[in-house]
N, C-alpha and C positions, 0 to 999 in steps of 0.2 A: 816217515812221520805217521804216526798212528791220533786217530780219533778217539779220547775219554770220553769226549763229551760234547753234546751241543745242542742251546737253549736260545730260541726266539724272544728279542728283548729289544723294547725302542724301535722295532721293525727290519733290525738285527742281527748278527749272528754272536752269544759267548759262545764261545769256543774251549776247550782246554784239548792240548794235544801233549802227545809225549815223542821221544826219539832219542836214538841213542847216539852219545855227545860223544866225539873224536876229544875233543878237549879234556873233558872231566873224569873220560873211561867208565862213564856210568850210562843210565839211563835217565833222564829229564823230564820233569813236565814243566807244560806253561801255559798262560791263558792268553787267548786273540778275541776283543770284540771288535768285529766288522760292522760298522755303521753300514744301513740301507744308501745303495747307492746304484748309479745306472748300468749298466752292462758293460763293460769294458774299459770301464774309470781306474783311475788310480789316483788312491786317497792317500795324504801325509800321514805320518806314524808318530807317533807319543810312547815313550818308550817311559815305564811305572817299572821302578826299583825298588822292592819291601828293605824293609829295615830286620836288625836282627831279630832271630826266633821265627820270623815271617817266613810262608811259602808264598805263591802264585796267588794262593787262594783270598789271603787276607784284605789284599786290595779288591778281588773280584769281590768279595761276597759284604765289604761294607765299604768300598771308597766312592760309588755313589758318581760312579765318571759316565754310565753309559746315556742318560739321556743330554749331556753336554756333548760328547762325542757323536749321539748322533743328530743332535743339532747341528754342529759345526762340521761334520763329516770328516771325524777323525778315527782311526784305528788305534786301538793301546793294546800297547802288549808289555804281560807282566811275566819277566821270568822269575825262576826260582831264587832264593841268595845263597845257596850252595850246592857242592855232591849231595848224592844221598845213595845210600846202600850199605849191605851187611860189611861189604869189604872197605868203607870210607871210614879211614880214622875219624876218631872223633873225642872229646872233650869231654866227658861224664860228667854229668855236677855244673856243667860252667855252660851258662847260658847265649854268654858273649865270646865262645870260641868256638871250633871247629863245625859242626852240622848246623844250617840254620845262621851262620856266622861267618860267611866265604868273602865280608870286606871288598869285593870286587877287584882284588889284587890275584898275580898269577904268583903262586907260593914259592918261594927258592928252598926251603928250610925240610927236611923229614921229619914228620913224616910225611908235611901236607904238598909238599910238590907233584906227587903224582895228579892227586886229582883233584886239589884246590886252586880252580884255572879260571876262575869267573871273569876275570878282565878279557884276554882272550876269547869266552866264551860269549860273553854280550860286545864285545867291539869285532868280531870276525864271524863267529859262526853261527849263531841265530839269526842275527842277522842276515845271513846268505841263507835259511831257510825261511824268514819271514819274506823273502825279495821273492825267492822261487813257489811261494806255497801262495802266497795272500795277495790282494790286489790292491799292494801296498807301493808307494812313489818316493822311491828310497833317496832320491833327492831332496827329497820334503819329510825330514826327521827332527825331533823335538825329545827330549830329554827329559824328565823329573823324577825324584824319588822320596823317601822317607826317610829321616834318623843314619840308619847305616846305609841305607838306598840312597837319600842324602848327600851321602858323600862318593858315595859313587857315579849319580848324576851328575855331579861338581866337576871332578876330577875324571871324567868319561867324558862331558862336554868341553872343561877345557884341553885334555888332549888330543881332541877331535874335532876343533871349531871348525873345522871345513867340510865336518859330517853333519853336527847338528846345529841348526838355526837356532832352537830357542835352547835355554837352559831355566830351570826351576828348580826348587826345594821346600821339603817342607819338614822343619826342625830337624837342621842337617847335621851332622860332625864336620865341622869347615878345617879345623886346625888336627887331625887326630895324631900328629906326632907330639902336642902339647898334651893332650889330656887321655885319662886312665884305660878307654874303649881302646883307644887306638896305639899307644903302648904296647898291650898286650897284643893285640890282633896282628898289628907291626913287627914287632918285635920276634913272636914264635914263628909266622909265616916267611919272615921277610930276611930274619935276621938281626945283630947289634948295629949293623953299619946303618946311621942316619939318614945315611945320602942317600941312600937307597927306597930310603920312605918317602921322597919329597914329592916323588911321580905319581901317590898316592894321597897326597895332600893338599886340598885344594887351595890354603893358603900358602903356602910353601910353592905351589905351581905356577900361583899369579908373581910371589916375587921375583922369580923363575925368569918369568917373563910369557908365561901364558895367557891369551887372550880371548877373552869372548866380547861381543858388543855390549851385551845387558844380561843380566840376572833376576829374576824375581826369586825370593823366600818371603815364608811367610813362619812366624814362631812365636808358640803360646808365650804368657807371659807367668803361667801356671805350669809352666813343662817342670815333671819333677829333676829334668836333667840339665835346665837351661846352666845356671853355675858351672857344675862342673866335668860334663862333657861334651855340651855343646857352642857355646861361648860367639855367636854369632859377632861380637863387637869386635872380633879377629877379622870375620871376613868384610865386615866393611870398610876397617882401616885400609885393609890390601888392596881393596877395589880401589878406595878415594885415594892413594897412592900411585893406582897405577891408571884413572882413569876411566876407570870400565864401571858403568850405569849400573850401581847394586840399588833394589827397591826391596828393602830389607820391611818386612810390614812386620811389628809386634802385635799379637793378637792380644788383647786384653782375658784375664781369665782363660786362656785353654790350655787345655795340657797336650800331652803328647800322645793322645789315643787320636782312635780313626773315627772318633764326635768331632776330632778339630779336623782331621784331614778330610773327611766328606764336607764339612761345611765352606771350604774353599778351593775345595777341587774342581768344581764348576767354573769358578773363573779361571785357575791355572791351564785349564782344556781350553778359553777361550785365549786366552793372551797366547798359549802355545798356534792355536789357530790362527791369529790373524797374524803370525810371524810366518807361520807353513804356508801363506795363500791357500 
């Protein structure tokens, strides 16, 4: 792991580091803030998933989490949402596929199989460098994302309820085998076979029979994508279906930028904290 960066903030530390990913066969970056904490602590972990066209960077530099974080003495770390490099196919023109669009799925399909590993990559192996690098309490992890992050936090917490305590969202893709994002994303990385989208589908997972305790989202009511590819009234019928505590908040007037995501990322860091102790 190599050092890009590091700036004293809230008393401290952003971070961006990079390293080269066994998964992806490229080279990564990602950002770690370490809340001020005492000398041989070990703080829960918040794990921040961008949406597409998003790097690391987008959350750090407007999502507004470090002084809730280091209020509640929380670590976030934000990885990338895909490869990157001269040699990563990639999608020209299309904003919602390949660079910048890695769905959190590990790709079956070429030509993205090689190095479109992002499931993988955030459920195994950043993780085992955030455990061995940071003075992070990897029993105490908590989950949220944005949009395409979203739905990766979704369907990453429900495959993983025994990894992460909380789960959150904000203006997620809950159903994306129903709607046009996830089709497409689906369908080149994954393949025509259905079944095979389900594990990637956070509505699809719950009918499944996957479980978490609770869920917070939170989603504008101004999102220019709420219709038709976000459609959060899928993911609550599945909850109330199956049980499981969804606090589905509509936010009056906000859209889908990071004015709505900083204005309620402060609570999501808290409700994530008093679920991590």
């Amino acid at each position: 792991m190599e050092t890009v960066s590091e700036n004293k903030a809230f008393g401290g530390t952003q971070g961006v580091y990079s390293h080269a990913s066994e998964e992806t066969g490229t080279g990564m970056n990602f950002a770690v803030y370490v809340p001020p904490h005492a000398d041989g602590a070990k703080l829960p972990v918040l794990w921040f998933l961008s949406g597409l066209t998003c790097t690391h960077a987008n959350v750090m530099e407007k999502g507004e989490y470090r002084a809730a974080c280091a209020e509640h003495g929380v670590i976030l770390v934000a990885p990338d949402t895909s490869p990157r490099g001269d040699d990563v196919p990639d999608a020209e023109d299309e904003y919602d596929f390949g660079k910048g669009a890695g769905f959190y799925v590990d790709a079956t399909e070429e030509p993205w199989a090689k190095h479109y590993r992002m499931r993988s990559y955030i459920e195994r192996e950043l993780p085992e460098l955030i455990a061995a690098r940071f003075p992070a309490d990897m029993d105490r992890q908590g989950i949220t994302g944005h949009s395409m992050g979203g739905h990766g936090a979704l369907t990453i917490g429900l495959r993983n309820a025994d990894r992460f305590r909380s789960v959150s969202a904000f203006a997620p893709i809950v159903a994306p085998s129903q709607v046009p994002w996830g089709e497409k994303a689906l369908g080149r990385y994954l393949g025509d076979d259905r079944q095979a989208w389900r594990e990637y589908d956070a509505v699809a997972l719950i009918e499944d029979g996957a479980r978490v305790p609770e869920l917070l989202v939170d989603q504008g009511t101004a999102d220019q994508f709420l219709e038709e590819q976000l459609k959060p009234e899928l993911l609550a019928a599945a909850c109330k279906d199956a049980g499981i505590e969804a606090t589905i908040r509509m936010q009056e007037g906000y859209d889908h930028s990071y004015y709505f995501i900083s204005t309620f990322m402060a609570d999501h860091v808290a409700w994530h904290a008093a679920r991590l102790g």
